[in-house]
C-alpha positions in Angstrom: 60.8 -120.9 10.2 61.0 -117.3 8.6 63.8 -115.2 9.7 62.6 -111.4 9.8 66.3 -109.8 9.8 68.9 -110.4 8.0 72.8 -110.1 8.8 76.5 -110.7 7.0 78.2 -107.7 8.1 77.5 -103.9 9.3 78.9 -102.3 6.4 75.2 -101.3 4.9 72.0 -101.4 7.1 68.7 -101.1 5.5 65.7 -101.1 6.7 62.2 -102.0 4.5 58.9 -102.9 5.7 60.1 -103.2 9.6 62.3 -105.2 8.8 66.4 -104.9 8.9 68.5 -106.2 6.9 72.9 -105.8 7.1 75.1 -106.4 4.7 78.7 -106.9 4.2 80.3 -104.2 1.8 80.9 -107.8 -0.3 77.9 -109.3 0.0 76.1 -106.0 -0.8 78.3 -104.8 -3.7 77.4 -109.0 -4.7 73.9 -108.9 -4.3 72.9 -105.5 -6.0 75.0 -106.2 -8.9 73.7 -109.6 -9.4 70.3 -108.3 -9.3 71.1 -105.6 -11.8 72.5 -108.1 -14.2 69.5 -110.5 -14.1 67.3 -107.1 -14.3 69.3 -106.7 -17.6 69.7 -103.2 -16.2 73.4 -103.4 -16.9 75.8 -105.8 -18.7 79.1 -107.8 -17.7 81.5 -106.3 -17.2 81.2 -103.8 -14.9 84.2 -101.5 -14.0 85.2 -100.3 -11.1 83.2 -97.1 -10.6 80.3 -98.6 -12.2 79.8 -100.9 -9.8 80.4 -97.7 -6.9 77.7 -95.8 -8.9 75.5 -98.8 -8.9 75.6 -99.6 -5.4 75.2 -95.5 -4.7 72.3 -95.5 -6.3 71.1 -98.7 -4.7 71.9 -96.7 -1.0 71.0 -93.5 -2.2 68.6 -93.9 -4.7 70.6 -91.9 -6.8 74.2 -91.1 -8.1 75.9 -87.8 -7.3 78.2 -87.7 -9.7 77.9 -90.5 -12.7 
C-alpha cells in the first residue's frame, strides 16, 4: 500500500506534486543533509550554520545571507 503523505512532525510542511509531506525540524535538518552528503554536494563535517544554510536553501531555494 502507498502512502501519499508523509508525517514526523509540523516543523516544515512541503508540498510537491499534490502531495504533502511534514517534517520534524530533526528529521528534516537529517534528511536534507544526508541527501546533500550522498549528492557529494558537501562534505562531513558540517558546522553549525552550514547545516542552517543548507536547510534554508532546501526551504527557500536559496540562502539570504551565506
Amino acid at each position: 500500500m502507498l502512502c501519499e503523505d508523509f508525517h514526523s512532525g509540523d516543523d516544515v510542511v512541503m508540498e510537491f506534486l499534490g502531495r504533502t509531506y511534514s517534517f520534524s525540524r530533526r528529521d528534516f535538518d537529517q534528511r536534507v543533509v544526508r541527501a546533500a552528503l550522498d549528492l557529494a554536494l558537501v562534505t562531513a563535517p558540517l558546522s553549525r550554520p552550514e547545516r542552517d544554510d543548507l536547510l534554508a536553501a532546501a526551504v527557500a531555494g536559496a540562502v539570504a545571507d551565506p
